[in-house]
SEBAPA-807649 format. One record per residue: x, y, z of N, C-alpha, C in turn. Coordinates in pm, whole numbers, plus 50000, padded with zeros to 5 digits. Layout:
<atoms>
XYZXYZXYZ
...
</atoms>
This chain:
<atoms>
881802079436516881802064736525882622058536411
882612061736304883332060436189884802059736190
885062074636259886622073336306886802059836370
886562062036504886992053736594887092041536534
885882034736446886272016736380887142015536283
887512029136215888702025936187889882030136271
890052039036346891472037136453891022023936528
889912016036536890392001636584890701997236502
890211994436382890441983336265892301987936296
892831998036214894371998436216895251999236358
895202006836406895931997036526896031982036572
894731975936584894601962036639895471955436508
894921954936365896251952736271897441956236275
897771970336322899341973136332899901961736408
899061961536559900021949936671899521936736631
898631933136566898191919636517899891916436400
900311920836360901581919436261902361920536381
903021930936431903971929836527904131914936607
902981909636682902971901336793902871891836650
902651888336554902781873936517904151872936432
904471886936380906091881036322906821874736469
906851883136627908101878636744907381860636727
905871856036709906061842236756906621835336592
906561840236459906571828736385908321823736385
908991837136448910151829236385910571819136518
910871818436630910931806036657911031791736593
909651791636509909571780236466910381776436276
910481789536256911161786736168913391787136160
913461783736283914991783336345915691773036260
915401757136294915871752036216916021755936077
915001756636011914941759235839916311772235783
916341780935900916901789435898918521787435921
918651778235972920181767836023920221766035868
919461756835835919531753435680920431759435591
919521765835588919781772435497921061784635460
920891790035584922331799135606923551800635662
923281780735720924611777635831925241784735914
923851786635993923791798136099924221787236249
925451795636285925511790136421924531788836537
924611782536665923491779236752923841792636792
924801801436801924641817136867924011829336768
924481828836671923821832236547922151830536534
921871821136550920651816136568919601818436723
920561824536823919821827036947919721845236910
920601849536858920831863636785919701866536692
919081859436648918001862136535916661863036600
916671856036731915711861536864915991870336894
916981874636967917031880137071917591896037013
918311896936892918631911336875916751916336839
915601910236818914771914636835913891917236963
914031909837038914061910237132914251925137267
915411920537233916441935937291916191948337269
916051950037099915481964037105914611970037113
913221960537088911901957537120912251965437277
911951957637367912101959937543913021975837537
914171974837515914601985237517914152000637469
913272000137364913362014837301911612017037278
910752003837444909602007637433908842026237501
909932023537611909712037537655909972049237584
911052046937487911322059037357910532059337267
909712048437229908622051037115907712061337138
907152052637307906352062337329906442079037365
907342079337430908022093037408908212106337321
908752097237194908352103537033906962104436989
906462095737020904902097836978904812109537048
904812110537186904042121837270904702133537199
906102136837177906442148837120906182147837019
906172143536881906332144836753905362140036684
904432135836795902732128536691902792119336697
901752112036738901402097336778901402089736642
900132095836532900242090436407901462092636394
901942105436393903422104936282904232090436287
904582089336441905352080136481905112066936444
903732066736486903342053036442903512049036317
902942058436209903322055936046905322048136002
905792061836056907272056436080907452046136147
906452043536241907322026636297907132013736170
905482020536143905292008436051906162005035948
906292017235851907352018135779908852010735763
909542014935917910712011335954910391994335952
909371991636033908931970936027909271967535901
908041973035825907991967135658908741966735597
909671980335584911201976635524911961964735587
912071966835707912791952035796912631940935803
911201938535763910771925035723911001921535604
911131932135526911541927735367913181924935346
913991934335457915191930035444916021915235506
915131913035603915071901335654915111888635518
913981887935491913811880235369914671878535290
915381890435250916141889435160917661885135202
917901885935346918881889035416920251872635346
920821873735293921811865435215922591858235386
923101861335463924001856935558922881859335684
923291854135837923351853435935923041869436002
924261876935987924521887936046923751894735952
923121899635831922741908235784921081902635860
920711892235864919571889035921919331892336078
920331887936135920441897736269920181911436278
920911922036218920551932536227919311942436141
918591931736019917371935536008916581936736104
916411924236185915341920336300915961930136383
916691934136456916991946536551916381957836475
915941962236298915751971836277914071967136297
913641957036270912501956736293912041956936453
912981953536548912381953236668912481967736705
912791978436660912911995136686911391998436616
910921996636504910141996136434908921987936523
908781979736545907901976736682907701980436807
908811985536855908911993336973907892009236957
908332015436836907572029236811905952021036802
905842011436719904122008136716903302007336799
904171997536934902651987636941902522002937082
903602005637166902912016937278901742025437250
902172028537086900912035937003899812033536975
899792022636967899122009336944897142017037072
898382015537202897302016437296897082034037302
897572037537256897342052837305896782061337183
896932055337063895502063136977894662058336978
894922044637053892822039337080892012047637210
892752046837270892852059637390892302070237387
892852076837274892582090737249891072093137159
890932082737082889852080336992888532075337119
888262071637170887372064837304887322069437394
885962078437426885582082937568885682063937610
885962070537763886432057837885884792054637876
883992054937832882672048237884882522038637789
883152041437667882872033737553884162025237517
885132027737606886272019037573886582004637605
885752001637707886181983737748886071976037628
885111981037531885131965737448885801970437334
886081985037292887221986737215888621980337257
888591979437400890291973637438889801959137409
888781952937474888921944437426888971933737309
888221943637240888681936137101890501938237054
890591944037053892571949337031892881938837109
892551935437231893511925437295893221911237225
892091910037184891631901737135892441896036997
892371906836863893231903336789894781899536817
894561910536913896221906636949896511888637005
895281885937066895541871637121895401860036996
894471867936878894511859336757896051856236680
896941869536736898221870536650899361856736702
898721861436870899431848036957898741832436902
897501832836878897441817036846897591811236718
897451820136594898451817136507899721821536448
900571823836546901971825536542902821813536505
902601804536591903191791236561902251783336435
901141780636436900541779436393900881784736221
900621796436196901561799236022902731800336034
903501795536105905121795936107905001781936062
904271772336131904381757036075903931757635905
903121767435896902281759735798903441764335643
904261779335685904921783735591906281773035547
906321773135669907751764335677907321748835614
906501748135591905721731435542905661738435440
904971743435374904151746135237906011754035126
906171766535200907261770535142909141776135209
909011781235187910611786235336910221792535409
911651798035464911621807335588911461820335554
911971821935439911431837535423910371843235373
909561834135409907781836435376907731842035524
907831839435614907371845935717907801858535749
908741863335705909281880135652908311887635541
908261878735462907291887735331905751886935370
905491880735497904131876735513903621891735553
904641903135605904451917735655904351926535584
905301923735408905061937635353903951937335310
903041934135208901441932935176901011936235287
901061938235395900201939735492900591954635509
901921958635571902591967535574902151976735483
902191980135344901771985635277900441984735229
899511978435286897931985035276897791988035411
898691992435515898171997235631898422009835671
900282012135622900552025835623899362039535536
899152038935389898312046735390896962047335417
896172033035509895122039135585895282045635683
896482043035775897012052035883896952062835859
897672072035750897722081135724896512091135673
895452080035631893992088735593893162088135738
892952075935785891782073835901892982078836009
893762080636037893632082236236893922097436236
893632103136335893752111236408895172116036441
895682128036451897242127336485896582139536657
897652131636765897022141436895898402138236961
898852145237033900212148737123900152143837248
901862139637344901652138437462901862156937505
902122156037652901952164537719903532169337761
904062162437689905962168737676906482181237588
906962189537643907212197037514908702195337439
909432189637530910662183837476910672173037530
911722168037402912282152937454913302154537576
913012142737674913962143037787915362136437715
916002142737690917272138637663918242124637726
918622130837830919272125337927918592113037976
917142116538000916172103538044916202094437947
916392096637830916252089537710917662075737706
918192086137763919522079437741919772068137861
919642075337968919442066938165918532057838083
917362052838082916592046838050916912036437943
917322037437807917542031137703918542020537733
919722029937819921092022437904920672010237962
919992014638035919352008838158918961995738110
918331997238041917331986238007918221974537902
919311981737838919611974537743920551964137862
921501972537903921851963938013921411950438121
919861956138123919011945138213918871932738176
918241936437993917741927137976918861921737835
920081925037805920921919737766921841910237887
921851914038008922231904238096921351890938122
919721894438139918891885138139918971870937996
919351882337871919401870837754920541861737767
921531868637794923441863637803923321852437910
922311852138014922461844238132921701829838094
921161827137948920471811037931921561804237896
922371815837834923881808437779924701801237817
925441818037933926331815337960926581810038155
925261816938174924861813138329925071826238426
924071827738514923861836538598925371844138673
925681834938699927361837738746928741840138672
928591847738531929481850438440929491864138443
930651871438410930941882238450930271892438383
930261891338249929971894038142928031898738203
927621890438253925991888138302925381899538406
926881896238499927281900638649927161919938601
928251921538519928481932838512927101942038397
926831933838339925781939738265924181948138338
924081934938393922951936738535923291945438639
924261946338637924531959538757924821971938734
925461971338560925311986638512924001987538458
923081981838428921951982338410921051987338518
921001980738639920541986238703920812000838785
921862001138758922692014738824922022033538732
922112019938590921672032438499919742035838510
919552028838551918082022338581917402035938701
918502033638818918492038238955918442053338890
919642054438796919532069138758918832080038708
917722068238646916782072738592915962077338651
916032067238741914502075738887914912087338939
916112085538998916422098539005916142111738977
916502110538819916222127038752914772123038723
914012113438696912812118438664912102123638834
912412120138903912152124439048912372141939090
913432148239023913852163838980913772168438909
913062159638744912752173238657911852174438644
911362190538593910012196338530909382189638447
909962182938365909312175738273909552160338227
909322152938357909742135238308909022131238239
909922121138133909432114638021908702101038102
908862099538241908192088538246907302098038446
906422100638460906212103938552906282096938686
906932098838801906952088338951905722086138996
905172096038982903862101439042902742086238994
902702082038896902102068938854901952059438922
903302055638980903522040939114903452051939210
902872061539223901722059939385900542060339391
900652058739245899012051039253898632042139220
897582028539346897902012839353897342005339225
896452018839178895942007439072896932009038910
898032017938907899032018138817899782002338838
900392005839018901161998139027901251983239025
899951982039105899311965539138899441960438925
898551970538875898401964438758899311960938652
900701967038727902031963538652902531947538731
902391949938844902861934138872902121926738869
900641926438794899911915338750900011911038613
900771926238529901201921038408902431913838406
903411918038472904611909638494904861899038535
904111896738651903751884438680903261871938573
902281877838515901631872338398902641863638243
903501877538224904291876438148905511867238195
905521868738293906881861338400906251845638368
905511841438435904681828538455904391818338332
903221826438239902951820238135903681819638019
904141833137993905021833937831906071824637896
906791825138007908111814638047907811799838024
906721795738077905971784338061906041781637893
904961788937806904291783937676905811781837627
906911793137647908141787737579908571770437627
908131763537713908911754437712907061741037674
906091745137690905041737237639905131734037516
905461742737410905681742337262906671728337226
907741737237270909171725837281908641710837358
907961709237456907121696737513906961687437407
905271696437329904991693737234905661684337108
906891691337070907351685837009908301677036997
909121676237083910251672537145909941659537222
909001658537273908441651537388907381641637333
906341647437254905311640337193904891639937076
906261638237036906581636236878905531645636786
905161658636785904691664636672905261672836640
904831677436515905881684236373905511703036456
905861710736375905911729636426904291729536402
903761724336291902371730536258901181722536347
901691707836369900711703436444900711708936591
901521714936647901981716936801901581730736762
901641738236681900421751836704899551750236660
898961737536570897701735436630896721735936674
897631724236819897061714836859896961733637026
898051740037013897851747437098896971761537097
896131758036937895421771636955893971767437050
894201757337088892861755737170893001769237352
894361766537351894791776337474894941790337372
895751793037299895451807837245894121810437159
893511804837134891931806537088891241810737188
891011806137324890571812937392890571823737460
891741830337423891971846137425891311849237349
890691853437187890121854337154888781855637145
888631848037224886911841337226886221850937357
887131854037491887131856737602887081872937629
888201879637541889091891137561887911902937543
887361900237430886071909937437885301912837527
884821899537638883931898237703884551906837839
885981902237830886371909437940886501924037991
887181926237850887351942237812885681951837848
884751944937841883281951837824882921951737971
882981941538046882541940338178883471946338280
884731941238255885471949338316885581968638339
885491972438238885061986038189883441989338293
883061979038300881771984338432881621980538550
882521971138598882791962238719884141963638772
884551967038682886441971738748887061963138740
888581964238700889441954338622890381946238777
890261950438864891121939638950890381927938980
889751926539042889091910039037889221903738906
889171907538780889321897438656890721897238624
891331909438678892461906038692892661893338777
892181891938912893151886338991892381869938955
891301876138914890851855838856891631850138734
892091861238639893071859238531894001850238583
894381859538637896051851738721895951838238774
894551841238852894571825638963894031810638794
893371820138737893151802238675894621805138560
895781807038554896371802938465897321797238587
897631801238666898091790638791897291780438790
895981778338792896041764338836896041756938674
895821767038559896271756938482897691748238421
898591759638454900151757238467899821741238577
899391744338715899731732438794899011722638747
898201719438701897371705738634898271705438519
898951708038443899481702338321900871698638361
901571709838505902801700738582902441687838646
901051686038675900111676138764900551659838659
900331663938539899711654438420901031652338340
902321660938311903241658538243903711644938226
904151639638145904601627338075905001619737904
905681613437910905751612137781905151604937704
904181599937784902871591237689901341604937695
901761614237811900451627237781899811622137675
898321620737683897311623837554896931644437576
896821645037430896111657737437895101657637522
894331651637453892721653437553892741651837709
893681649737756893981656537918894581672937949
894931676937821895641689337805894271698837804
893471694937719892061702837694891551711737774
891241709337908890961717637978891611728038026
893111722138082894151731438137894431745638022
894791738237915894801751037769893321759837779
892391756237823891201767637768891561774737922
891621771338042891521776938141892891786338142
893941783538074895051790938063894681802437975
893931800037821893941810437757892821823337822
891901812437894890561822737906890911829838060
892241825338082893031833838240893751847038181
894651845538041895061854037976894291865537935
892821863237864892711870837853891521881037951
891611872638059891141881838176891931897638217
893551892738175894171901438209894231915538130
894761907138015894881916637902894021932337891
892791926237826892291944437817891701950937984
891761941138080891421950738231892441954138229
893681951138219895061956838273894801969638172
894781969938066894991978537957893781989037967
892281985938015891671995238091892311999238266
892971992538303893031999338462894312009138464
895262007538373896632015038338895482025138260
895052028138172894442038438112893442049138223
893302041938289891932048438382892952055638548
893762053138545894672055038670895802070538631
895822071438460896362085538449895212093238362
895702104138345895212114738268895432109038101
894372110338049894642109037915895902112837814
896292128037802897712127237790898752122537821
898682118737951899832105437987899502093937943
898932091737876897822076037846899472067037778
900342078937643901682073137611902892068137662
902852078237816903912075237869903342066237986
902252061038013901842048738104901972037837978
901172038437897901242029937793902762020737771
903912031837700905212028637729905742018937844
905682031737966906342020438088905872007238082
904422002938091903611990638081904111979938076
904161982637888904551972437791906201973437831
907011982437857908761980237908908001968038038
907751975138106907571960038233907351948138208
905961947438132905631934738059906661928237974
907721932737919908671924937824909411919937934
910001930538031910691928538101910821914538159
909251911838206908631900238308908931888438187
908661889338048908871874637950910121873037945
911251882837951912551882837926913281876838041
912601880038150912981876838299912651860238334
911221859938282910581840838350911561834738207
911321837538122912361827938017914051823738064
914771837538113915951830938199915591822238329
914831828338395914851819938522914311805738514
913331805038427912771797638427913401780938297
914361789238240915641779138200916731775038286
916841785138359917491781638502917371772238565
915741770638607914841756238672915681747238593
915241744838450915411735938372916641729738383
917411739038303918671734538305919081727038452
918571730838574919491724438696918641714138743
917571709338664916491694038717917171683838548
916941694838434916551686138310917571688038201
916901683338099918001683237972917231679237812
917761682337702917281678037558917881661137554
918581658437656918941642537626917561631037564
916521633837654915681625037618914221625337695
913221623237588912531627037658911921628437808
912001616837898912161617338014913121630938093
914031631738054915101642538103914171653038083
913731659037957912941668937956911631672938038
910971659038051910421665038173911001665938263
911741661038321912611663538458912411675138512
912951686838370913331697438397911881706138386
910661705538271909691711338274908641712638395
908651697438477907751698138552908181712338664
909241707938743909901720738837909571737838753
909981738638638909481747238571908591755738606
907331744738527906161749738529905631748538679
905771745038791905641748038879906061760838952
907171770238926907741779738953906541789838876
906651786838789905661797438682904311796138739
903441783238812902961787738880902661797539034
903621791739085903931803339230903831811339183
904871815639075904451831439011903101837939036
902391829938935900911836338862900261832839015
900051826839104899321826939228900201835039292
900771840139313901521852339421900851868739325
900751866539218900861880739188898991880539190
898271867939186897051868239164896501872739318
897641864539460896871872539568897261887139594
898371890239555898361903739533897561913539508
897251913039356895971917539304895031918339362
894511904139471893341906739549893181912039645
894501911539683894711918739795894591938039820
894861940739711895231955639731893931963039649
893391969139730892121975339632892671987639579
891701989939454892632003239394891682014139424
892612029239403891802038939430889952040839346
889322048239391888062050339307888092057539187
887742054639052887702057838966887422073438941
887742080938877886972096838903886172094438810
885322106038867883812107538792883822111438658
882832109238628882452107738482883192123838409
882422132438472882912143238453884742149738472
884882145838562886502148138569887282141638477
886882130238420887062117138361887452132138220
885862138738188885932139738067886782153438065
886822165438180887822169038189889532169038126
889562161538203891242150638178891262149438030
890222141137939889912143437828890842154137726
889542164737751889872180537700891122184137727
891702180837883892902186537877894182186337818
893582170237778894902162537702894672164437585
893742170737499893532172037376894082185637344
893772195237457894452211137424895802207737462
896622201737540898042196237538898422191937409
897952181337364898532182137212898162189437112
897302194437080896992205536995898422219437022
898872221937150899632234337206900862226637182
900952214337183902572208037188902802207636985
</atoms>
């Protein structure tokens, strides 16, 4: 028991840092113009090269973990962050700050897959719902004050407080890692090479076309051609993992409904809401005149209730089965997306927002740890890394995906001219983002998943994956 509260305590901290450095910098963009007379591309670069490699090199983290040690890896990711956040900080120009954050988004990529798969390994499945759910939980604490200490740093001191806000942390976490967790193997005995490569391609391509397209627009060549060698390299991937002995990502997973359903309820999810909160924030401020710190806030009332919720879910779900809270997840952040497209305006009072934000956060975290129990419960424990991996690649995929499209809306209803214009473009928006989250929510209800195996096979699977890494 001892173990295990601490492999929760450090993991849920590892991704509690990860998920709140991607939200603070947003808000510290301007300050960052400031100061380093950083162009508006320069400045979409300080997102997005984190971004990119994040999504891209989630399936390789996990990968390395499975061959080379889950702790090991994980220690090294942390590592690789903490240095990156420190170089960040220090970063004198534009471009040297760019390519810190790409070293930190590699450095996040190895963590957070790990993240779920030494909690995994530490937790018989009987005792795991409310271990996930607390992890999802912090993790939803990281989301509601993201903006939230991005305002408060950027008020109180600069921008490169929110870089140094990681090493102190960073370094009292690496050597508890290294005393409390457990080190346990995937079920690979080599790295897939080639897959590594199909895959990494693939993806960088996808979702470097997806970023290039808020820019420059769906129909640029540059977009055109990216997305199609992306996907080509993508196609290739299925392929050989379809013919070799040993795929780094197994097929065998999406034929089974409760893998699959539970990926397009995360995507969906991610598609819908993260596309949305990106343009609620900007609302916020833009729209109804408040400063970075009051507009995270005023919005931890919607990410607070992840928090408050995520536990409860993670525990019940774990004995009632994660698709129905899945698919109620989904349905109330649809209807809270549509009541706040219902209510948009530029005289909005908060206190009409009130409800829609708790029903949004407490939809979120319906999803969160059932998805993260129903992906865990659908493979074998040694695969727990390479389901883990794919997951979270989908899930970025889906924020990377509703953020273009869903600027797309925008851009062709609205505009930053004035506030009116801005809604123009948000309401259509957030309406799209709802269809989303209600299409993937009847989905979900729609498709029942296979029956859980028994307790015993359960613990089976277990053992087997434990003498797999012990032999790897």
């Amino acid at each position: 028991m001892y173990h295990r509260v601490w492999t929760l305590l450090v993991v849920s901290v590892g991704l509690f840092m990860v998920v709140l450095d991607n939200l603070i910098v947003s808000v510290a963009l301007p300050s960052i113009h400031r100061d380093l007379g950083a162009s508006m591309q320069s400045l979409e670069w300080t997102v997005n090269a984190y971004v990119l490699a994040y999504a891209v090199l989630l399936l390789t983290g996990a990968a390395v973990g499975d061959r080379f040690g889950r702790k090991r890896m994980f220690i090294i990711g942390l590592m690789l962050f903490t240095a990156a956040s420190a170089g960040s900080a220090l970063a004198p120009d534009a471009a040297t700050l760019i390519a810190t954050r790409a070293l930190q988004g590699i450095g996040a990529a190895i963590t957070t897959p790990l993240t779920l798969t030494l909690l995994a390994d530490s937790f018989p499945p009987d005792n795991r719902g409310l271990a996930l759910g607390v992890w999802s939980g912090i993790s939803g604490i990281a989301v509601a004050l993201g903006p939230l200490v991005g305002g408060a740093v950027i008020q109180l001191s600069s921008w490169h407080w929110i870089f140094w806000i990681n090493v102190p942390v960073g370094l009292a976490l690496i050597p508890t890692a290294a005393r409390m967790l457990r080190e346990s193997h995937g079920n690979q005995s080599a790295l897939d090479l080639p897959g590594l490569g199909l895959v990494s391609g693939g993806l960088f391509g996808v979702v470097f076309g997806l970023i290039r397209s808020q820019t420059v627009g769906w129909g640029a060549t540059e977009v055109l051609i990216s997305l199609a060698t992306g996907l080509a390299l993508i196609a290739g991937f299925i392929a050989r993992e379809l013919t070799t002995t040993e795929p780094m990502l197994p097929m065998e997973f999406f034929r089974r409904r409760s893998f699959t359903i539970t990926n397009v309820a995360s995507l969906s999810m991610y598609f819908g809401m993260f596309g949305s909160i990106f343009f609620m924030s900007q609302y916020l401020q833009n729209v109804l005149g408040n400063s970075a710190f009051e507009a995270g806030l005023k919005l931890l009332v919607w990410t607070g209730s992840i928090m408050v919720v995520s536990p409860l879910a993670g525990y019940f779900s774990e004995r009632h089965g994660s698709r129905l809270f899945m698919a109620a997840g989904l349905g109330l952040q649809a209807v809270a997306l549509g009541w706040l497209a219902s209510e948009a305006s530029v005289a909005q009072t908060y206190s009409s927002m009130l409800v829609p934000f708790i029903l949004g956060g407490a939809g979120m975290a319906l999803v969160f740890a059932p998805a993260a129990s129903a992906v865990l419960a659908s493979v074998r424990t040694d695969q727990a890394g390479q389901a883990s991996g794919a997951t979270n690649a989908i899930r970025e995929l889906g924020g990377v995906l509703g953020i273009a499209v869903l600027s797309t809306v925008f851009s062709g209803h609205g505009s930053y001219a004035s506030g009116q214009a801005f809604i123009n473009g948000l309401v259509p928006t957030m309406w799209v983002g709802t269809a989303v989250l209600a299409a993937g929510a009847l989905i979900t209800l729609a498709v029942r998943f296979e029956p859980r195996p028994a307790a015993g096979a359960h613990e089976a699977a277990i053992g087997a994956g434990l003498s797999a890494g012990a032999a790897a």
